[in-house]
Structures are given as structure tokens and as C-alpha cells.
GUMAR-705138 format. One record per residue (C-alpha): residue in three letters; y negated, x negated, z negated. Coordinates in steps of 0.05 Angstrom, whole numbers, plus 5000, padded with zeros to 4 digits. Each point is the difference from the previous one (the first is absolute). Layout:
<nodes>
ALAYXZ;...
</nodes>
This chain:
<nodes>
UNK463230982566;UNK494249804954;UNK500550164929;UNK493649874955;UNK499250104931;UNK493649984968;UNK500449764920;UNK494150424962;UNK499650735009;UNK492050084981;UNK493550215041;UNK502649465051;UNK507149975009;UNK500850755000;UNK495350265053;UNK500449345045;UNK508250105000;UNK499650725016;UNK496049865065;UNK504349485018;UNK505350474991;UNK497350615052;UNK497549505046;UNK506149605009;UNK506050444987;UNK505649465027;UNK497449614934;UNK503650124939;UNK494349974941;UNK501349954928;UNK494950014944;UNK502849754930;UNK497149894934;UNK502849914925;UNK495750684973;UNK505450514999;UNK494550474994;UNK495649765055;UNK507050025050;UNK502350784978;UNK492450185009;UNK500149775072;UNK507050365017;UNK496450694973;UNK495050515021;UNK494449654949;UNK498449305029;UNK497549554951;UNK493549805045;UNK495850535025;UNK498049845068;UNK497950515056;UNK505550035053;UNK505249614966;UNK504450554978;UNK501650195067;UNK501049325020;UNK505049864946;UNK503150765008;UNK501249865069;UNK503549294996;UNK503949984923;UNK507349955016;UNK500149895068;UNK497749305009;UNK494849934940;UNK503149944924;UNK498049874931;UNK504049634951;UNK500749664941;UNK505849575031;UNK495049425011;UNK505349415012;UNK504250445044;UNK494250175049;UNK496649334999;UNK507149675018;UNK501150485061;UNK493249945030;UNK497149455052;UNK492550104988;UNK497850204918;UNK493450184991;UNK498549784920;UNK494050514976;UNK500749804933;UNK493749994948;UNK495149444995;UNK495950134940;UNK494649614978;UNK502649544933;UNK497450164929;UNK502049414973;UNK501249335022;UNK497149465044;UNK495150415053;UNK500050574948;UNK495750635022;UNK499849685085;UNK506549715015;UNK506050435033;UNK505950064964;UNK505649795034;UNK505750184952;UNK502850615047;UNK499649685055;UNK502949384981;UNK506150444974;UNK500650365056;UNK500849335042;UNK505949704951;UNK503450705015;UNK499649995076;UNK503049325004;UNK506050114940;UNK502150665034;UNK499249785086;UNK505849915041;UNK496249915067;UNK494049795026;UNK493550424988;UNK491550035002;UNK497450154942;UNK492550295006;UNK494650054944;UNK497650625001;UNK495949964937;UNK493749734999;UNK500749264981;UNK496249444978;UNK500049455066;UNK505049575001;UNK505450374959;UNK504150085064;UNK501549154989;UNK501750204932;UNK505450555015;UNK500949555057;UNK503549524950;UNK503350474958;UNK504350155052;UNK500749375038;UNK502849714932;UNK504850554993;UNK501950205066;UNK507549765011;UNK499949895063;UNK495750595020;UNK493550005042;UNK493850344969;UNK494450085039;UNK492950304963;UNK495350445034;UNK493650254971;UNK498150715016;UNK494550294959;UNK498450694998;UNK493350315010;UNK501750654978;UNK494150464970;UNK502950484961;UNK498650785021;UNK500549845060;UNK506249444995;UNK505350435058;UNK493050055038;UNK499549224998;UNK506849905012;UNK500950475061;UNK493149625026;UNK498349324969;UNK494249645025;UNK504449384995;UNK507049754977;UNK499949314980;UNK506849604989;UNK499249284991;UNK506649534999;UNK500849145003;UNK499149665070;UNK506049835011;UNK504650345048;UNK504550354946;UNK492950284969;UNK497650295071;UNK506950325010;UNK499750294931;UNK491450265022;UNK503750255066;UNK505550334964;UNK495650384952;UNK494350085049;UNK505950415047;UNK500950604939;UNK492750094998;UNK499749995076;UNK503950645000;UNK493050434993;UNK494049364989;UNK496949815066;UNK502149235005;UNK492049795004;UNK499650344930;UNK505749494970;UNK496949394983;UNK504049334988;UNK497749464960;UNK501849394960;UNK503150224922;UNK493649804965;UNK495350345038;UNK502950705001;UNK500749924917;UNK493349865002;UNK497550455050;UNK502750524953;UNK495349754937;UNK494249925044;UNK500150765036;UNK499950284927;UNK494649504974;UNK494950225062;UNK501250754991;UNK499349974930;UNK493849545014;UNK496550595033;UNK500850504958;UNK497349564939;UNK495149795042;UNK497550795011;UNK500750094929;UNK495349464987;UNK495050335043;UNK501850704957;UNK496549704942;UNK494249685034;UNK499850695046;UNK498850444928;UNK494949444976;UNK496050125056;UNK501350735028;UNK503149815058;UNK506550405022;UNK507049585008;UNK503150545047;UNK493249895047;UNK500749184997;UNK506950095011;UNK499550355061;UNK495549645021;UNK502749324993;UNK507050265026;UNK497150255064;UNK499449175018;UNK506249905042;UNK500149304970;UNK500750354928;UNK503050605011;UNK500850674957;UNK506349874964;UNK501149844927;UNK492350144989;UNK499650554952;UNK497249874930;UNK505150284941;UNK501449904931;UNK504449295024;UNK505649915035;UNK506850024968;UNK507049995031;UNK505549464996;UNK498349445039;UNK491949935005;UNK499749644930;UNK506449675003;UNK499649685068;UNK492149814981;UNK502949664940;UNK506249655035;UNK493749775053;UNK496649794946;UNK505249584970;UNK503049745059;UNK492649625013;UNK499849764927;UNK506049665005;UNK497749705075;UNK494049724964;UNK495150515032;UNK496350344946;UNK493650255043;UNK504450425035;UNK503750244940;UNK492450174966;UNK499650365058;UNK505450495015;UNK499650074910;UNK494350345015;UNK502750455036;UNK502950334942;UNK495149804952;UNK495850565044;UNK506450524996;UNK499949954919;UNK492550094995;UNK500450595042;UNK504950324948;UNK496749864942;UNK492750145029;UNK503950765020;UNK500949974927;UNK493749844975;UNK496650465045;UNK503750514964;UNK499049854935;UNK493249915008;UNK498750695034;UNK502350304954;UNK495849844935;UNK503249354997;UNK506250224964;UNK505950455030;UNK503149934924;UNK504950654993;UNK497550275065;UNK504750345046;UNK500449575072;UNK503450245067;UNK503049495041;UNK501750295070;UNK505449515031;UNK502649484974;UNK504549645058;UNK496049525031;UNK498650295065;UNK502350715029;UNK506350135037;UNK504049544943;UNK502350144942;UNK498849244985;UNK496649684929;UNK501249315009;UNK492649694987;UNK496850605006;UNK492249974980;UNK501750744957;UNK504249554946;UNK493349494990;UNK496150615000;UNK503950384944;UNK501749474960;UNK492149864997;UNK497950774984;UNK505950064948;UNK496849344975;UNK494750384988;UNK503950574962;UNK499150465057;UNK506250635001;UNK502549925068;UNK503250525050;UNK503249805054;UNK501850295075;UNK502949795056;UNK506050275051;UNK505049505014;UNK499749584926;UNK504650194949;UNK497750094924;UNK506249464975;UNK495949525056;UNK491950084980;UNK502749904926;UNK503449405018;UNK494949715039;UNK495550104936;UNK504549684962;UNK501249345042;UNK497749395000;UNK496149685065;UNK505949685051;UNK505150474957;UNK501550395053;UNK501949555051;UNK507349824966;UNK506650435013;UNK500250614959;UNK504349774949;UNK495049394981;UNK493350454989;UNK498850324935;UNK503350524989;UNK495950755005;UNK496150064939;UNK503750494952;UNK493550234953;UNK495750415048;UNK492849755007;UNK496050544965;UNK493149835044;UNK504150095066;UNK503450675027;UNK503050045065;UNK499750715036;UNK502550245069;UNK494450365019;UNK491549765020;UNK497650594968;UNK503549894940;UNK498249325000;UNK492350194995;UNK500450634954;UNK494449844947;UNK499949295024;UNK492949634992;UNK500849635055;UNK505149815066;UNK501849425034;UNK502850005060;UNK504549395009;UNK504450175064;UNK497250245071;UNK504750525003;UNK497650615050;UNK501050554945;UNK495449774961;UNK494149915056;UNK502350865005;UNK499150194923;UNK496650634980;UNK494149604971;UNK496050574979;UNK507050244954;UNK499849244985;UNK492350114969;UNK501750574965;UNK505549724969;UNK496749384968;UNK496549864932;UNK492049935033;UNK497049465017;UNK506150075046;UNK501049255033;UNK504349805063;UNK501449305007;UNK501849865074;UNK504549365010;UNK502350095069;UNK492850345037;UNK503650595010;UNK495450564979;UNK493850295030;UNK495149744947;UNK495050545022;UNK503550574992;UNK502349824935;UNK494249764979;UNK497150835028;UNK506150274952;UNK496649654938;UNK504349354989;UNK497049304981;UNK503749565046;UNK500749255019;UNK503549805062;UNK501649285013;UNK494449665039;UNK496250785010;UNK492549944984;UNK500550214928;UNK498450664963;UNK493350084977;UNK504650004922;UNK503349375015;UNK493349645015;UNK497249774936;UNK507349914979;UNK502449244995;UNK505349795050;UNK503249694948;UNK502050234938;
</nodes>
């Protein structure tokens, strides 16, 4: 029988192991981790990742061949394939500061696997990687194998999250790359035969190790390529009174183009666009290419003017100051169906209106209070480390930010709302109650294109939506404050 254990129980390791788990139930699959509290939250009713369909996923599997433990050594020694799904955050200090991948985790995870192994096993990167860090584990463990045979895989995920048991149910493509050699291609078919056990085996795609780490960096950099590419055209769409949502559609009805990953927004957020862009960008430094590093920078150059031109846009609107004024910010994950904040565009956009004195309140479902405060509080590539290395939840409450539980109480005597986060309730708010509600001129700020401009715009609000020909108020306003 095949045991696995998976080292990291995050957005990754979680969900991916509980698939593996109902799809293959011969397989033994254990998911470990050193944060106590992150293991006793996965063996109770309150998951610590919100993720539609995962509950009953995990409900259906815990105890009878899926586990979660803190007994790291134990599980990694019994398994023949561990997955490591450990963090890769971006360095703040150091040489590659602010690009380069920190290997740290990883690299401890490695000198673990090969103290505590009695028999032979493949060990798989599941976290997204910089290339070529397979060679590095690679010699970690050759150096301190005693006599036992590791062989690496790479396996990246390509997980979007709200939809991550979707993905894994039905991915496009699994990739596992391993060394051309014959103990690497027993390893690929070894691995490739537990995904086999619901993926078609013309959706499992082998390749060499450095081009599946790669292949990982480069499906982020093109998807977030579009969508700062769209945004681009938001600003030159509101310059000109053009509508994004009508260039959109029409440029994604091109089969060569396509619709996907072509709607205009506030920026894209999440915890891999930036990073892997960054890792890209560092990786072609330091192979003497900086024309293509220039290029994929921009990439996010475009994803941080977005955010701050949000930001200006409200300012602006609203007599150029939003000093002591009362702000709603509807969402705050960075996309619906997540209760996600890593890199989300509502963090830039706070931090830039409390920059600007403004009193924020703040709304959305699935993000705890202790969470937006934290996130506040942090500084940029903070949240990427384990738990116990991030600052710790700021004890003095921010006087310009409260956090509520409900939208309306979010907006009550607000000047103005942001929406940050796509999520369907509020495309269904009572926007006449919203009007009445709000300190006049009443102002909606719509991040995500979710509103029907007109029929606000019938109720009496002043509103800018991203890339939306602008309101007649907005006109003579600068774009920039």
C-alpha cells in the first residue's frame, strides 16, 4: 500500500491531499505541519481555509484514510511519496531582496526528510519554486541520504482558489516533471498512477524537472499579464469614453485571445501573481537577461498604478480630501468565494485612504476582524512567513478603521463605498436603502464592475466604475490627485 504525506497544511497541501484522499481510497494520506493550531483546526468543524466544497471532502475522508498531524517525522518516515507544500516567500532582506524566493522552509524540510527516512522515497515540490531548486534539494538529500534513494519530482499546482476542489476534481492539466534517467521516469510513473485514479492520462503531462518549475512561473506571469494588460486599457478607456466591459468582449470573442482573465478591476491580488512575477523576474537577472526582466516588471508596475490611481480617483471625487470622512469598503478578500488577503488590492487601497486620514468601515463575509487588522498592520512580503514569524496582531485598535459584520452597517452615514471584492451579495444590495442611508453627495466607488452604473446613477449616486465612461462629476476632476 501507498502511504503519502504531504509536509505543509496551507491553501495547497490541504485541499490537493483531500482529493487525493476520496479519489484513491487504498492510499493512506497524511497532511502534517508544526502549527498546532492550523492541525486542530483541520480535525474540527471550522476549517482554517474557506473553500467551497472542501468541507465535505475533508468530512467524508478524516480518519479513514486522510489525517492531520503534528507528528511530522513520524509520517514523513512511513511514507514512499512526500509532497513538501511548504512556504516560499519572497526575501526582505538579503541578496535578491524584494524578487528572490526564500528557500529557508524548504531547505529545512529537505534536511528532515533525509535525517528521519528509513526507505526509499519521491519527494515532490508542491510549492511553487524558483527553477532549478529541485538540483538544490536534489543535493540536500543526496549528501545525507545513508544509503537511501531520493528521487525529486516537480508537481506544481494550478489551483485558483474558489473554485480549488473544482480544479482539482477537473484540471486542465497535471504537470509532474522528474530527471531522465530511469529511476526519475519510474518515480513520474509512480506519481502519475495516484492521479490516474480520476485524471484522463492525456491530461497528465510529463516533462523534464526544469521545465514543469518553470511552466509553473510562466502560467501565473501570462494570466496576470492579461489582466494588467485590461487594466491598462481601463485608464485609457475613462480618458477617452470608451467602455472596458465593451473592448473586453469584444477582444475576447477572438478565439486566438479568448474571454478569460479580461475583466478590468481594482488589480489583482492573491498569493502567487506577484511572487512568481518577481521570482521570473529575478531568475532572468541573474541569467543576464534584463529585457525580459523590464518586461514581465512591468507587469506589476501596471497592478500598483491601478491601486493607487483607485485611490486617487477617490480622493479626488470627492473635493480632494476624504480627511475624517466615513468610507465603506465592501470586501476585502481578494476575490469572492475565499476568505483569502494575501496581496489583496483592498490593503493598498486602505492603507492609501487612511493615508489620507479617511475613517474606514469595513465589510466583508468570510474575513475575520483579528485578520483585516493584521493585514493593516503588516509589512509588504509579511505575510508570507509561518504564523509564528509575522507580527504579531496589533494590540491598540486603529481608531480610522472599524470592522462590522454587516454591508448595511458598513455604509450607515458613510460618504462614500468601495467595493473591493466581487462578491454576489453585494451586486443584490438594496441600493436605494444604500442612498438613503449616506451623507449626500452619496459616492460609490466600483472596484470589481459589479454594479449597474445606470441605475445607480437614476437613484442619485455620483459613481466611478473602473474603465466605465465617467460621470458627468468626475469629468473635470483630475485622474490624479
Amino acid at each position: 500500500m501507498v502511504k503519502i504525506c504531504c509536509i505543509g497544511a496551507g491553501y495547497v497541501g490541504g485541499p490537493t491531499m483531500a482529493v487525493i484522499a476520496l479519489k484513491c481510497p487504498e492510499i493512506e494520506v497524511a497532511v502534517v505541519d508544526i502549527a498546532a493550531p492550523r492541525i486542530n483546526a483541520w480535525n474540527s468543524d471550522h476549517l482554517p481555509i474557506y473553500e467551497p466544497g472542501l468541507e465535505d471532502v475533508v468530512k467524508e475522508c478524516r480518519g479513514r484514510n486522510l489525517f492531520f498531524s503534528t507528528d511530522v517525522e513520524k509520517h514523513v518516515a512511513e511514507a514512499n511519496i512526500v509532497f513538501v507544500s511548504v512556504n516560499t516567500p519572497t526575501k526582505t532582506q538579503g541578496l535578491g531582496a524584494g524578487k528572490a524566493a526564500d528557500l529557508t522552509y524548504w531547505e529545512s524540510a529537505a534536511r528532515m526528510i533525509a535525517d528521519v527516512s528509513k526507505s526509499d522515497k519521491i519527494v515532490v515540490e508542491k510549492s511553487t519554486v524558483p527553477v532549478k531548486t529541485a538540483e538544490a534539494i536534489e543535493r540536500i538529500l543526496t549528501h545525507n541520504r545513508k544509503g537511501i534513494n531520493f528521487t525529486i519530482l516537480s508537481n506544481p499546482e494550478f489551483l485558483a482558489e474558489g473554485t480549488a476542489i473544482k480544479d482539482l476534481f477537473n484540471p486542465d492539466r497535471v504537470l509532474i516533471g522528474g530527471r531522465e534517467t530511469p529511476e526519475g521516469q519510474k518515480a513520474i510513473h509512480a506519481l502519475r498512477d495516484v492521479y490516474a485514479h480520476w485524471v484522463p492520462l492525456d491530461r497528465i503531462l510529463c516533462t523534464n524537472l526544469w521545465s514543469a518549475e518553470l511552466s509553473k512561473l510562466a502560467a501565473n506571469a501570462f494570466l496576470a499579464q492579461r489582466i494588467s494588460s485590461v487594466n491598462a486599457m481601463s485608464a485609457l478607456c475613462e480618458a477617452t469614453g470608451a467602455d472596458v466591459s465593451q473592448v473586453s468582449h469584444s477582444i475576447g470573442t477572438d478565439s486566438r485571445i479568448g474571454p478569460k482573465f479580461l475583466n478590468a478591476s481594482v488589480g489583482f491580488g492573491g498569493s502567487c501573481f506577484q511572487k512568481d512575477i518577481l521570482n521570473l523576474v529575478y531568475i532572468c537577472e541573474c541569467n543576464g537577461l534584463p529585457e525580459v526582466a523590464n518586461y514581465w516588471k512591468q507587469v506589476i508596475k501596471v497592478n500598483d498604478y491601478q491601486k493607487s490611481r483607485f485611490v486617487n480617483r477617490v480622493v479626488s471625487s470627492m473635493f480632494n480630501t476624504v480627511s475624517g470622512k466615513k468610507i465603506a469598503v465592501l470586501g476585502f478578500a481578494f476575490k469572492k468565494d475565499t476568505g483569502d488577503t494575501r496581496e489583496t488590492p483592498a490593503i493598498d487601497v486602505c492603507k492609501g485612504l487612511l493615508g489620507d486620514k479617511a475613517k474606514l468601515s469595513i465589510y466583508d463575509p468570510q474575513v475575520s476582524e483579528e485578520q483585516i487588522l493584521k493585514d493593516l498592520a503588516m509589512k509588504k512580503f509579511d505575510w508570507d512567513h509561518p504564523a509564528h514569524l509575522q507580527p504579531t496582531s496589533p494590540t491598540t485598535s486603529n481608531k480610522q478603521v472599524s470592522v462590522v459584520w454587516d454591508a448595511y452597517e458598513a455604509i450607515k452615514d458613510a460618504h462614500g463605498v468601495c467595493i473591493m471584492t466581487e462578491w454576489d451579495e453585494f451586486k443584490n444590495l438594496d441600493y436605494k436603502k444604500v442612498f438613503d442611508n449616506m451623507q449626500k453627495p452619496a459616492f460609490i466607488f466600483d472596484g470589481r464592475n459589479v454594479v449597474d452604473v445606470k441605475k445607480l446613477r437614476d437613484i442619485g449616486f455620483i459613481v466611478y466604475s473602473i474603465g466605465k465612461p465617467l460621470d458627468a462629476w468626475l469629468k473635470d476632476m483630475p485622474a490624479v490627485a
